[in-house]
C-alpha positions in Angstrom: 72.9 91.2 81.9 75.9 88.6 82.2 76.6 88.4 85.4 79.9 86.9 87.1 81.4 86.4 90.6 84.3 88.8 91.1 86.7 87.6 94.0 89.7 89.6 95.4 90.8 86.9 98.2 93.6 88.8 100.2 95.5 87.7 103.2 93.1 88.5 105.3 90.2 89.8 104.0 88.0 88.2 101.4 85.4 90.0 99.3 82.8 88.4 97.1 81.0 90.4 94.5 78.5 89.4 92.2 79.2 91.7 88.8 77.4 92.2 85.7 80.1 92.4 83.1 78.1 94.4 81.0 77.7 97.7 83.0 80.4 96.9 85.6 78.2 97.3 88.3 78.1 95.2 91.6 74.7 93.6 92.3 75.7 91.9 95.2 78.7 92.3 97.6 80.3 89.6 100.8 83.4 91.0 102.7 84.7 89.2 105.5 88.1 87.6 107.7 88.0 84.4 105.9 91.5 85.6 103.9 94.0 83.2 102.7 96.0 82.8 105.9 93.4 81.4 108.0 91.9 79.4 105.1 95.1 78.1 104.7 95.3 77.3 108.3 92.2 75.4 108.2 93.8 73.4 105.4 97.2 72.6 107.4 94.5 71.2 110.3 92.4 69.2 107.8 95.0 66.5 106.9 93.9 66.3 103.1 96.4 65.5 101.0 97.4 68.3 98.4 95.4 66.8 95.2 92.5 68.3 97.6 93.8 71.5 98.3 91.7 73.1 96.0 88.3 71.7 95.8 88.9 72.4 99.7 89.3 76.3 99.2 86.8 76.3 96.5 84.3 74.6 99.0 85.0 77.3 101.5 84.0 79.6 98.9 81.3 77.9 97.9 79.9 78.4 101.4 80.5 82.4 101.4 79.2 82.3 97.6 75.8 80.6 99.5 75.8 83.6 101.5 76.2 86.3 98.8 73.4 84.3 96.4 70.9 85.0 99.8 71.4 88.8 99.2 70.2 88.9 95.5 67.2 87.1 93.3 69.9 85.7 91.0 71.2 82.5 90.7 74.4 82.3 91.3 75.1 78.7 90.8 77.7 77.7 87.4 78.4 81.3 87.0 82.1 82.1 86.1 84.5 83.1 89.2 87.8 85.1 88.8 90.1 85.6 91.5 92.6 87.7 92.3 95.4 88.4 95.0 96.9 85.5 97.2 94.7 82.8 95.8 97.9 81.8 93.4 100.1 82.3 96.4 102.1 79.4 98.2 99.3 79.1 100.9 96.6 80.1 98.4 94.4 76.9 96.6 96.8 76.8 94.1 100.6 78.1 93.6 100.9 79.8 90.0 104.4 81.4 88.9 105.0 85.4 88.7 104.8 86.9 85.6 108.1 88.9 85.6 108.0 92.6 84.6 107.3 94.2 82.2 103.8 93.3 81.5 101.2 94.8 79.8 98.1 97.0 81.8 95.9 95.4 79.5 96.6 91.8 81.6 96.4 90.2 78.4 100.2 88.8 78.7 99.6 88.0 82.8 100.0 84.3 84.0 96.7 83.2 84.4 94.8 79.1 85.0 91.7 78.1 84.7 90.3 75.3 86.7 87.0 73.3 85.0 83.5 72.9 86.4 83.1 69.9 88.5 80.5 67.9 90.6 81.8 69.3 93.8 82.6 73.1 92.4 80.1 73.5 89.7 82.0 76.9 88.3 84.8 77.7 85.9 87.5 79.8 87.8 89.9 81.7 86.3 92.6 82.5 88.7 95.1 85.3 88.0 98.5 85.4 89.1 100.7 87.8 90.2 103.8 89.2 89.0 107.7 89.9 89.8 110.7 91.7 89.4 114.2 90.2 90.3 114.1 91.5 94.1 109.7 92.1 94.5 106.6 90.6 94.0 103.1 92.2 94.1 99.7 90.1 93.8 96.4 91.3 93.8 98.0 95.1 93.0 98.4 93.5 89.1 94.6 93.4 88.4 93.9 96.7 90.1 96.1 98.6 87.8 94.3 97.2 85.0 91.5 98.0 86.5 92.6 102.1 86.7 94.1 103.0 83.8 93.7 104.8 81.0 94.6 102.4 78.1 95.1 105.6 75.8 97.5 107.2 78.4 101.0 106.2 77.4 102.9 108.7 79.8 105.2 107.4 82.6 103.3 107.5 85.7 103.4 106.1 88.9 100.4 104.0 90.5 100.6 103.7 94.1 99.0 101.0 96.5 98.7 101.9 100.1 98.2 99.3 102.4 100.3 96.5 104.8 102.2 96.5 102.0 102.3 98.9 99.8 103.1 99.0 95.7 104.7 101.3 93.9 104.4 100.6 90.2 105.5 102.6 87.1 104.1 102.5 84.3 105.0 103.6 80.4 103.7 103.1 77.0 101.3 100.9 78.5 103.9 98.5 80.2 104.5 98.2 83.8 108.3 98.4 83.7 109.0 98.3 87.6 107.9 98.0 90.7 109.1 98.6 94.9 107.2 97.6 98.2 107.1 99.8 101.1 106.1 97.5 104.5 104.5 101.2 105.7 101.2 99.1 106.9 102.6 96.6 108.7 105.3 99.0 110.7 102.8 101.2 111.1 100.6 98.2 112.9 103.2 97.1 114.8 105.1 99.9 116.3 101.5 101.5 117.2 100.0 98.3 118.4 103.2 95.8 119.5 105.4 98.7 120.6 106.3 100.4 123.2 104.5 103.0 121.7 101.5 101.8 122.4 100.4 103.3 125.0 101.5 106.7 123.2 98.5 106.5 120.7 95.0 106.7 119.8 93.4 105.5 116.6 91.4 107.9 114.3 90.2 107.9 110.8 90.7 111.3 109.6 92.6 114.7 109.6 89.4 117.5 110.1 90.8 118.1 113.5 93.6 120.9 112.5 96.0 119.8 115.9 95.5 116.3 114.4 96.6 117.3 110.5 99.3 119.7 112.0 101.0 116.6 113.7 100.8 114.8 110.3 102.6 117.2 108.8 105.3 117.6 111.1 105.7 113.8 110.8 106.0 114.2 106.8 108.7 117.0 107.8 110.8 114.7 109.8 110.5 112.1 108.1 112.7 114.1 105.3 114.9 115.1 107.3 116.1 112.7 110.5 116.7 109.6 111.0 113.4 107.5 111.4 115.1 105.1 114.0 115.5 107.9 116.0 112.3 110.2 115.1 109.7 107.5 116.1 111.5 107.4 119.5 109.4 110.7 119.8 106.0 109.5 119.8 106.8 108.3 123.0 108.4 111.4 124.5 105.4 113.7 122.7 103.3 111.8 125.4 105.8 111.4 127.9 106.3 115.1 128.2 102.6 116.0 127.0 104.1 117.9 123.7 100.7 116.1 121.8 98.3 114.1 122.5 97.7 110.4 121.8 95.6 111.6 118.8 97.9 113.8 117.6 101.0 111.3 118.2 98.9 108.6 116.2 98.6 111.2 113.2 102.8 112.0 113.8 103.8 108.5 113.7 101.6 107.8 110.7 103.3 110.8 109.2 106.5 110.0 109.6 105.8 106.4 108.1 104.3 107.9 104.8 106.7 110.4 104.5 109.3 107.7 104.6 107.6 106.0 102.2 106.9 109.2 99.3 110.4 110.7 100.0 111.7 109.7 96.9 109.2 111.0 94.8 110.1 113.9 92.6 107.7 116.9 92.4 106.3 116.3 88.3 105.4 112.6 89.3 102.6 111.8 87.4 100.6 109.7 90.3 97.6 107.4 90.7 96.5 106.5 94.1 94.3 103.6 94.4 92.9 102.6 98.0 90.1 102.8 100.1 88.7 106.2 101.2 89.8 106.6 104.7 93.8 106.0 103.9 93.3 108.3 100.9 93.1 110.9 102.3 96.3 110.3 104.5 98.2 109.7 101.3 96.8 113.0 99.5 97.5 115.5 102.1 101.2 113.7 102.4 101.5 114.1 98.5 100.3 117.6 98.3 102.2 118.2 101.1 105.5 116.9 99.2 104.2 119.2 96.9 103.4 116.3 94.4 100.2 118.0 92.5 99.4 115.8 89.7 97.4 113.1 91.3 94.6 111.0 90.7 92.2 109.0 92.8 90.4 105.7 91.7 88.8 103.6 95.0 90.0 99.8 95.3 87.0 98.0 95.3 86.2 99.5 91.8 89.3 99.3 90.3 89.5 95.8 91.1 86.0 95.2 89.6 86.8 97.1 86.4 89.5 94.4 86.3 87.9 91.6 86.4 85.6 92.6 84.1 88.6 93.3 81.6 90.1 89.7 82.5 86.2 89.0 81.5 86.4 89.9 78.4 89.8 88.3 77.6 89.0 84.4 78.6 85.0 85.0 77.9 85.1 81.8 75.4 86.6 79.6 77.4 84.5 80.6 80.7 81.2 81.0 79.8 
């Protein structure tokens, strides 16, 4: 076994894995809200100067690395990290440049630093950056995608991200040669919980209830054909005049969001979701919907494992 911590350290989320390289597996896993907004809060409120900016992150993982050791029998301390996702960001322990597209999916040819052992951070880190076009940026998404690919598969496809932001990456002859960002998550989040929509809409998880997936669908309709300004206006008359109900409008609005988001997508796309479960299954009945049938499924949590342990095995001799 050669174990290693795996750490995908998002905005606001971070997960902690402990991974053995050799089978890929997780042997020991710490999610929480310590992302890197509100660690880099905590930094602004510490008054260290900026030659301390990243022994402070690395002490805060440190702490959360205590936690995950507490859950296991193994030892975790002077084991290799590698990070991934806004880590290398401007508010992240340390700013590393984009690589700009294209790049390779093997990550061999991504911008990455390590930072040596010390007294007060007794592991090597190697931190991966993100990369760029001339009008996007994606970080975190990079090390996914070489996490869920085929390396034999050298037909144009397109890898899809759902999330607050999500990516939209295609990929050929083993090159990602562009990529677009869709803000569905976060307009999503705000019109159904800043909005005066509000109040027009009822959180749930999945589409089993057929008056639920119908109003999904409707929402995918829409969103191809009217004006979305105008067409989210209607989750507030739905309720307003009891068409649907708060369930149903939540389903409609998320619809029309998604819909907006895969409108451009031509029926042969070649397509890779990669994501959690529940939002999935949002993005599979859209896509089948849009009659868009050749799709994949690989979960987020592994893909990003499998792609650490590829960025393993590229910087093993200086790491271990």
């Amino acid at each position: 076994m050669q174990p290693f911590i795996s750490i995908d350290w998002g905005t606001s989320v971070l997960r902690i894995r402990l991974v053995d390289v050799n089978t890929m597996s997780v042997l020991a896993e710490e999610t929480n809200s310590t992302g890197i907004s509100s660690t880099f809060e905590l930094w602004k409120q510490s008054s260290k100067t900026d030659d301390q900016r990243l022994s402070f992150y690395q002490n805060i993982l440190l702490r959360e690395i205590k936690n995950l050791e507490e859950k296991t029998t193994i030892q975790t301390n002077r084991l290799p990290i590698i990070i991934s996702g806004m880590a290398t960001a401007t508010i992240g322990m340390k700013n590393i440049s984009y690589k700009e597209i294209p790049f390779s999916t093997s990550g061999h040819d991504l911008i990455v630093e390590i930072a040596e052992a010390t007294n007060d951070g007794p592991h090597k880190m190697l931190l991966i950056s993100g990369a760029r076009t001339n009008n996007d940026v994606m970080r975190g998404e990079e090390t996914q995608l070489t996490g869920s690919i085929d390396s034999a598969d050298k037909h144009q496809q397109l890898f899809i991200f759902p999330g607050t932001h999500s990516k939209h990456a295609i990929v050929k002859d083993g090159q990602v040669i562009n990529f677009k960002t869709y803000m569905t998550g976060e307009f999503f989040e705000l019109l159904s919980k800043k909005s005066i929509l509000s109040n027009s809409v009822e959180r749930i998880d999945d589409l089993t209830n057929q008056e639920n997936l119908r109003s999904f669908e409707k929402g995918i309709d829409d969103s191809l054909s009217v004006n979305i300004l105008n067409s989210v206006f209607q989750v507030r008359t739905n309720d307003l005049f009891k068409y649907l109900s708060k369930q149903e409008n939540y389903c409609y609005l998320s619809g029309l969001l998604i819909g907006t988001e895969l409108q451009e997508l031509k029926a042969d796309t070649l397509c890779t979701i990669v994501c959690d479960e529940t939002i999935g299954k949002f993005y599979k009945i859209a896509l089948r919907k849009l009659k868009i049938n050749k799709v994949k499924y690989v979960e987020a949590g592994k893909a990003v494992v499998k792609g650490h342990c590829r960025f393993f095995d590229l910087y093993k001799e200086q790491l271990v």
